[in-house]
C-alpha positions in Angstrom: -22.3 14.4 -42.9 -19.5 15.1 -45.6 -21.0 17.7 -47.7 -22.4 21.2 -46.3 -26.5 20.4 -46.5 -26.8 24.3 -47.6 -25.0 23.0 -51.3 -28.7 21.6 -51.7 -30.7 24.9 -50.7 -32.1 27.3 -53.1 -29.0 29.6 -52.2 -27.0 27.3 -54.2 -29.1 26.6 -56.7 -30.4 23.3 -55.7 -27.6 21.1 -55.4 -26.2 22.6 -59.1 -22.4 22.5 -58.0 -23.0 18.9 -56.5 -24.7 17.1 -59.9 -21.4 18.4 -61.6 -19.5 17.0 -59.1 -21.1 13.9 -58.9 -21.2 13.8 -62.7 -17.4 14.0 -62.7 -17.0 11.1 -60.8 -19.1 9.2 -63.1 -22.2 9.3 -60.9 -25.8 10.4 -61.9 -28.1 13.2 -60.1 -30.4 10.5 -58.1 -28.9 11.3 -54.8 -28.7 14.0 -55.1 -32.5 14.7 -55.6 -32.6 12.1 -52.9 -30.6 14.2 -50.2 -32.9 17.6 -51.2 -36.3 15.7 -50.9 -35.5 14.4 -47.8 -33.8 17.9 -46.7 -37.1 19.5 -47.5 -39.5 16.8 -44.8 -36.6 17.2 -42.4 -36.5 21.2 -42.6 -40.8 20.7 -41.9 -40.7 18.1 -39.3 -38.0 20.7 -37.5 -40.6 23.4 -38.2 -43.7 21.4 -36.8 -41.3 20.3 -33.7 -40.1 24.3 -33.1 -43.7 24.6 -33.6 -45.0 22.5 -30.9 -42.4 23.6 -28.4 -42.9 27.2 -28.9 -46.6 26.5 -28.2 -45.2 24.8 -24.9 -43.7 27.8 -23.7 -46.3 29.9 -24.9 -48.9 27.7 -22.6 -46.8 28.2 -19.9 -46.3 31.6 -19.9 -50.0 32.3 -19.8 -50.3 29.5 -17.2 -47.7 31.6 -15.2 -49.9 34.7 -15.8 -53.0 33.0 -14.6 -51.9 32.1 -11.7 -50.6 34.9 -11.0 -54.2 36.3 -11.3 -56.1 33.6 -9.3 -57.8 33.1 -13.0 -58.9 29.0 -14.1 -56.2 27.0 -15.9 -57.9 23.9 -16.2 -57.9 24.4 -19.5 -55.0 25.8 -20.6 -53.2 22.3 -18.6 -55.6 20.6 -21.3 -54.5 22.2 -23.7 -50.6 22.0 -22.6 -51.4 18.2 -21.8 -52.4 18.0 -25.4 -49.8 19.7 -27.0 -46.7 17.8 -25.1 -48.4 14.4 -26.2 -47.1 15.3 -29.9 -43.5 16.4 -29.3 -42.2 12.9 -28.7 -43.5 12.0 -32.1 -42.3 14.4 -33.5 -39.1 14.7 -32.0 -39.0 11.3 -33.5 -39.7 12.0 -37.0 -37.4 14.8 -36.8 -34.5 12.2 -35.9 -35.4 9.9 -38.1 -35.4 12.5 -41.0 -32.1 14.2 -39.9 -30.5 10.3 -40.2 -31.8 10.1 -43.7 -30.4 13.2 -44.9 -27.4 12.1 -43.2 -27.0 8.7 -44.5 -27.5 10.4 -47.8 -25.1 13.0 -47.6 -22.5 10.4 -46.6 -22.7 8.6 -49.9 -22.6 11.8 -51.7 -18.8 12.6 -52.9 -16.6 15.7 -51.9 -16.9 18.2 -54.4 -14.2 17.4 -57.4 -11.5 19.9 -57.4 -11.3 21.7 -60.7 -8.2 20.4 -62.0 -8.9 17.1 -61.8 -9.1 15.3 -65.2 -12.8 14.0 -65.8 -12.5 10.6 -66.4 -13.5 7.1 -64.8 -10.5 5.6 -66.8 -7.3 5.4 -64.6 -5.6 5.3 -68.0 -5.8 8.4 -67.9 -4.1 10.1 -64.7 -2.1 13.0 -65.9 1.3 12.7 -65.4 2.5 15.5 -63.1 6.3 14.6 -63.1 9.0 12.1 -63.6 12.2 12.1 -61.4 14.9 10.0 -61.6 16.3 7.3 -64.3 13.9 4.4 -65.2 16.4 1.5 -65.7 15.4 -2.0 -67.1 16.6 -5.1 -68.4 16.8 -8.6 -68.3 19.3 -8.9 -65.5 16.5 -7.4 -63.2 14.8 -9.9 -60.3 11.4 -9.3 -59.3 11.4 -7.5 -55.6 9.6 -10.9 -54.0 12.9 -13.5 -55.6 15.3 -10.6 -54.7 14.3 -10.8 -51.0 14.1 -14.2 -51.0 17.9 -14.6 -52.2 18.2 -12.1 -49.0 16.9 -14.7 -46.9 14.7 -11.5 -45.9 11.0 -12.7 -46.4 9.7 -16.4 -45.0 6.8 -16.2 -47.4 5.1 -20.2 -47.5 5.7 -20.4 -43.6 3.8 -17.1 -42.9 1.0 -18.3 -45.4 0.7 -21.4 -43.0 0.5 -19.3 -40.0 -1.5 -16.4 -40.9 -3.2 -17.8 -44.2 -3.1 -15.7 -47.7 0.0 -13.0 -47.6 0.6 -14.0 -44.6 4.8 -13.6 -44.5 7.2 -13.1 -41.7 10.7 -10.7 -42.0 13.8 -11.9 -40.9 17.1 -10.9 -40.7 17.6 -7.5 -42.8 14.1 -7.5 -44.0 13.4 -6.8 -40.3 16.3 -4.4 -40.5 15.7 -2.6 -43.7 11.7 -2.2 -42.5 12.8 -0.6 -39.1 15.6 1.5 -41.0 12.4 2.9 -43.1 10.6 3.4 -40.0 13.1 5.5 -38.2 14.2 7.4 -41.5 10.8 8.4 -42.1 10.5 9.6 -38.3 13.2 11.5 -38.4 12.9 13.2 -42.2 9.6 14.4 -41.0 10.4 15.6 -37.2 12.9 18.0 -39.2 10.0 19.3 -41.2 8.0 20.3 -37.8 5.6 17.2 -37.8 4.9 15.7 -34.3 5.1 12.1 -33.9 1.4 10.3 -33.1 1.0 6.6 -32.8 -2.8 6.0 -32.5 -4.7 2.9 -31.1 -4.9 -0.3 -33.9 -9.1 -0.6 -32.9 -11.2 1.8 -33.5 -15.1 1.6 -32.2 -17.5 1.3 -35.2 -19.9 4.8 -35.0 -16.5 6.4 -34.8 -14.7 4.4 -38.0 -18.1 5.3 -40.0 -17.5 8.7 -40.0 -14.3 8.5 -41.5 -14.5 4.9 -43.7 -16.9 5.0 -46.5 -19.4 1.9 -46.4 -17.6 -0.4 -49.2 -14.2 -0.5 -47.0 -16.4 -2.1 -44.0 -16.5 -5.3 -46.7 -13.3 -4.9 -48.7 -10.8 -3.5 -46.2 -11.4 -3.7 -42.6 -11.2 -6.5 -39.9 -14.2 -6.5 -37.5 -13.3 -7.8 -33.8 -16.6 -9.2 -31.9 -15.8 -8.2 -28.4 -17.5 -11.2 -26.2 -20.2 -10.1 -23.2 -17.3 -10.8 -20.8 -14.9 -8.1 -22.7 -17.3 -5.6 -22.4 -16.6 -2.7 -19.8 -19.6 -2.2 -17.2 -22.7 -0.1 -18.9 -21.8 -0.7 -22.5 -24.6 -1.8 -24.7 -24.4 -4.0 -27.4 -24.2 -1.2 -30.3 -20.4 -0.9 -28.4 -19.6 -4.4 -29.4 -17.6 -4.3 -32.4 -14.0 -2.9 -33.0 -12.1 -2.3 -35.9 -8.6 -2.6 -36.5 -7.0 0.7 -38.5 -6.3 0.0 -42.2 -4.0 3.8 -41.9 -3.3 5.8 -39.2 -5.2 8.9 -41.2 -8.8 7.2 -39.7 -8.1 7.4 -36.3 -6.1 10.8 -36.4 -9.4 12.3 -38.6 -10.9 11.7 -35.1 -8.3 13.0 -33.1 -10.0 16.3 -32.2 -13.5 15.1 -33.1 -16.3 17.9 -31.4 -13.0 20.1 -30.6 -12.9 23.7 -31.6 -9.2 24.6 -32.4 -8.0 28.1 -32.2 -7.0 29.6 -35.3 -3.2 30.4 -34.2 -3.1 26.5 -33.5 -2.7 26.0 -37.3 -1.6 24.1 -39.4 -1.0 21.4 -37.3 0.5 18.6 -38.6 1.3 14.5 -37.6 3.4 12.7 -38.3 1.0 8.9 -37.8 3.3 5.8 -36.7 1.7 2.4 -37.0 1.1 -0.5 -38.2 -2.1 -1.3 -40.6 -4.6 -4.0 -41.6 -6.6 -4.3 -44.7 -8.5 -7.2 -46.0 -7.8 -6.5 -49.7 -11.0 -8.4 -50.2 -11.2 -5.8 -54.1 -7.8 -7.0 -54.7 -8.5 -10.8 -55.1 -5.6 -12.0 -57.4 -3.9 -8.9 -57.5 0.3 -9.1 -56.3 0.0 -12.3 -54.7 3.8 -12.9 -54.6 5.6 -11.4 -51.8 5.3 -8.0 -49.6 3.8 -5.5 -52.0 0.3 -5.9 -51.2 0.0 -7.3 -47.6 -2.4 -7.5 -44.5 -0.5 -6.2 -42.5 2.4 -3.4 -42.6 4.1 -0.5 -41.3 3.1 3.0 -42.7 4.6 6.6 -41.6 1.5 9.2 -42.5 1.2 12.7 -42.8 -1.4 14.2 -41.6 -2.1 17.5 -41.7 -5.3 19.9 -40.6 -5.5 23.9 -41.8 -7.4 26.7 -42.9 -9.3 26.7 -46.2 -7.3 29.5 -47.4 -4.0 26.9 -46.6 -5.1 23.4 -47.9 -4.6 23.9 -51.3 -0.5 25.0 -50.6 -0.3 22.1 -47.7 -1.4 19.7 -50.3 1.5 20.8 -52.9 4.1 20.7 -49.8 3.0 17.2 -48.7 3.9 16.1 -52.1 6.6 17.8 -51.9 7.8 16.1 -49.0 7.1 12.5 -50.4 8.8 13.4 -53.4 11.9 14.5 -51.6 12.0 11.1 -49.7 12.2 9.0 -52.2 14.5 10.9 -54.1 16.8 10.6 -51.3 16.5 6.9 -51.3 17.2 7.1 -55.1 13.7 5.8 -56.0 13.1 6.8 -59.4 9.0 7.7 -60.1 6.5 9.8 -60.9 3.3 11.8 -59.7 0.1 11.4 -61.4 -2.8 13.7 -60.6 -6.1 10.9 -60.4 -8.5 10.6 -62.4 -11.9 12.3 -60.7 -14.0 8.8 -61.1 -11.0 7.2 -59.4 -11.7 9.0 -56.4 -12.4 8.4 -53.0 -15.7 10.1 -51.6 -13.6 12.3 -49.1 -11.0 13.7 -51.5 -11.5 16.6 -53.2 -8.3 16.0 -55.5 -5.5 13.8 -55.0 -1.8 12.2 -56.3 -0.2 9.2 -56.3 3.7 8.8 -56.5 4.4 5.5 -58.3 8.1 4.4 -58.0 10.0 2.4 -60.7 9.6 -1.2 -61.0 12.9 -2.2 -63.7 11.8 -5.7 -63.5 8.2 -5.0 -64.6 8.9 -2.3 -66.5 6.7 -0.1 -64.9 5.6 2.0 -61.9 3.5 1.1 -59.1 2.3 3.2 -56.4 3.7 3.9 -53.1 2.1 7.0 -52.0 -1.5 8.7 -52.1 -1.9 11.8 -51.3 -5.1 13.6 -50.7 -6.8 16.8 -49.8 -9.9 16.1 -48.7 -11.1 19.9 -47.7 -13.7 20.0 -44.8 -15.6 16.6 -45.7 -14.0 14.9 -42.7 -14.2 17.8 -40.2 -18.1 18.6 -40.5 -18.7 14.6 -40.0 -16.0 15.0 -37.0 -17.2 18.4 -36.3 -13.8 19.8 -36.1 -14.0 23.2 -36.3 -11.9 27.0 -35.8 -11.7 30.3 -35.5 -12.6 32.8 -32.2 -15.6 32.0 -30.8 -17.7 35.3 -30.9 -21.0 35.2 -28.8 -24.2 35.7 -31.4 -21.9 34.0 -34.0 -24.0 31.3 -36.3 -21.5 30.2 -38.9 -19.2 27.2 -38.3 -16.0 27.2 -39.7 -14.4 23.8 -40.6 -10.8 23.3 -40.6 -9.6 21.5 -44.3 -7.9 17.8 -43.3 -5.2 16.4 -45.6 -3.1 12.9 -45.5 -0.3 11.5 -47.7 1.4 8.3 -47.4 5.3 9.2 -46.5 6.5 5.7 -46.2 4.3 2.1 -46.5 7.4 0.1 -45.0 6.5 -3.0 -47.4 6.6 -1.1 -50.7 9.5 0.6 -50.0 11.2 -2.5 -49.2 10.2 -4.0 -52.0 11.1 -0.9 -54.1 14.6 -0.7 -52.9 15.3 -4.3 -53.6 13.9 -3.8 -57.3 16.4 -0.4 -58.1 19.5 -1.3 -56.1 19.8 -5.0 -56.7 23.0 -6.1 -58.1 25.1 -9.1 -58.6 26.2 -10.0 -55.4 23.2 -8.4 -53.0 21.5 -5.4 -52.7 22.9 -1.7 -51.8 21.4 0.1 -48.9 20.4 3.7 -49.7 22.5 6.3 -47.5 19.8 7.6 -45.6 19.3 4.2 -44.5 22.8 2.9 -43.4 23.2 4.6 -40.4 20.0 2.2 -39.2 21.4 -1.1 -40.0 24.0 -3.2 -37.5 26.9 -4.7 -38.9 26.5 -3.3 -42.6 29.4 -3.9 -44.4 31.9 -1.4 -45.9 30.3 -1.4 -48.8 27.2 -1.1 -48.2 25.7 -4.1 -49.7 23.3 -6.4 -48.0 24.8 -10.2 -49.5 22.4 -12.8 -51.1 22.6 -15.9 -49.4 20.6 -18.2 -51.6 21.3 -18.4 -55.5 18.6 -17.6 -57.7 18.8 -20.8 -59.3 18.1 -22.1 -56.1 14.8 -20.7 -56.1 12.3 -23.3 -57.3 9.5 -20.7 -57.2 11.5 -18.5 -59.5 11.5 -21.3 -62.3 10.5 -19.3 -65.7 8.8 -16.1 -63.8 11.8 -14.2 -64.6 10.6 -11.3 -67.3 7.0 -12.2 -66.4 4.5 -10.0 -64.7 2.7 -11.4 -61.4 
């Protein structure tokens, strides 16, 4: 569903706040004529079915009467005979209709939030905030020959096993992405989040409502079950799985249909798990090393309020990414995205970029997103006391924000606290690692010189 159909109705003057929306992201008004023609058949193939099934009733009760009366009814179960042969049909085209305006309003975008810069030009993200000290320099590795002097990475041997960025950890990349892991658990249990660790597969009508129709190609990995995986009565519509490309799809469905109680809120989750994207839009795009992987550990928030609360929950979210890489001594910054950069289910959202010395810039490591009630009416998640005669439904507001994608901030650690003889483990993470010496510095065991893939890509961008 996405959008509230009543933002097309005459009480909102047609679909006015939508266009602008829509024009903001760079799109034109076609759709969104689309979604009120096909509102306005729906809203008449309802009326024509309420119609015939009023009639029903209305047969019957004088069918009641006459018998009541010893009068004829021959014709009146004509006429009733009559009358029920149309409601399939036009329960039907009622269905039908309803998917229409549904498919429709899936494609439409959540409405822009007014502080988002109007711009289809990523170029042009405002910059929020800086923190920390950007360093540079010659001297600086790239993350992927740092790791590799670690012995951390086996990068050609998981590229035979699992094909392109394919990679296996080993030794203290395995220790440094665990150490993440359990850093981020911990950082966010202290701020009241409870741990989740949803299922990897997901069922396909259930992804759909929370995946927009271009990740189905670019980002996710389809699983075929075969007729002998299926459980007993499942059709073949059940057939496909998905695996989760972030823990934020499956826990947007967590308390799909559910009615939460207003004193439940906010609630938030803290989503453990690992996550798989085919990166099919990102053909050439980091093809050296862990930054931009298949597969990879992420720690999510996730968090679902009021409408009155989104707005603050989104600022605090931030807030809580910020402060976990500036305890890991990341330097970055925030930028607020542009609104033709947007997803369709955020209303407005950041990214924190952290420092890259040895490209000289900043690449992302966190997104974070309020996404209002778009996710909740296709979920139909909704709140408040249930009060009998009551029509309005009210949608909780769902938000997410990347904490930690283990991979990046590996990669980001190895790029600000490499020095001459290894790499220094930030102090949050210390605790995590066996055997760390006194230190605190992870040794290299390979030379760069001794890296033949290194050979004149020092300085360069890849």
């Amino acid at each position: 569903m996405g959008l509230d159909i009543l933002l097309f109705r005459e009480q909102f003057e047609n679909g006015k706040l939508v266009k602008e929306s829509q024009r903001r992201r760079g799109k034109g008004p076609e759709t969104v004529d689309a979604v009120i023609t096909a509102d306005g058949k729906a809203k008449e193939a309802k009326y024509k079915l309420d119609q015939a099934n009023a009639k029903r009733h209305e047969i019957q009760k004088r069918i009641t009467e006459k018998r009541k009366t010893g009068g004829s009814i021959e014709e009146l179960l004509a006429e009733k005979e009559a009358n029920e042969a149309t409601i399939p049909g036009l329960e039907k085209d009622s269905e039908e209709l309803n998917k229409i305006v549904n498919d429709l309003l899936s494609s439409i975008g959540n409405l822009v939030h007014d502080s988002v810069i109007v711009n289809n030009n990523e170029d042009f993200n405002e910059i929020v905030k800086t923190w920390g000290e950007t360093k540079t320099g010659e001297h600086y590795h790239h993350h992927f020959d740092v790791l590799a002097m670690l012995d951390a990475v086996e990068l050609a041997r998981g590229v035979k096993v699992a094909s392109h960025r394919g990679y296996f950890l080993r030794g203290v990349g395995v220790q440094l992405n665990f150490a993440i892991m359990n850093y981020a658990m911990e950082f966010l249990v202290k701020k009241n989040y409870t741990l989740l660790q949803p299922p990897y597969l997901m069922r396909r009508d259930v992804m759909a409502k929370t995946a927009q129709l271009e990740q189905f190609d670019e980002e996710l990995y389809k699983i075929k079950l075969s007729h002998k995986d299926k459980p007993d009565g499942q059709t073949d519509d059940d057939d496909e799985r998905y695996l989760i490309a972030t823990s934020e799809q499956p826990i947007s469905a967590l308390h799909q249909g559910e009615w939460l109680e207003t004193k439940q809120l906010p609630i938030r989750y803290a989503g453990v798990s690992t996550c798989f994207r085919k990166e099919a839009g990102a053909h050439g795009k980091d093809v050296r090393g862990i930054f931009r992987v298949h597969q990879f550990e992420k720690i999510e928030q996730f968090c679902i309020t009021g409408p009155e609360e989104s707005w603050e929950m989104h600022e605090a979210m931030l807030a809580a990414s910020e402060e976990f890489y500036q305890s890991l001594g990341i330097p970055y910054r925030v930028v607020s995205i542009v609104s033709g950069a947007l997803n369709n289910a955020a209303s407005k959202k950041y990214d924190l970029e952290g420092w890259f010395p040895s490209f000289n810039e900043h690449r992302e490591l966190v997104s974070c997103s309020n996404c209002t009630d778009y996710q909740s009416r296709t979920m139909d998640i909704r709140y408040g006391s249930k009060k009998q005669g009551e029509r309005e439904k009210k949608y909780v507001h769902m938000l997410n924000s990347t904490l930690a994608a283990t991979t990046r901030t590996i990669c980001a650690i190895a790029e600000n606290y490499q020095t001459a003889e290894g790499v220094v483990v930030p102090e949050p993470l210390r605790k995590y690692i066996p055997n760390l010496p006194e230190d605190n510095i992870l040794r290299y065991v390979v030379k760069y010189e001794d890296l033949p893939q290194s050979k004149g890509t020092k300085g360069k961008k890849k």
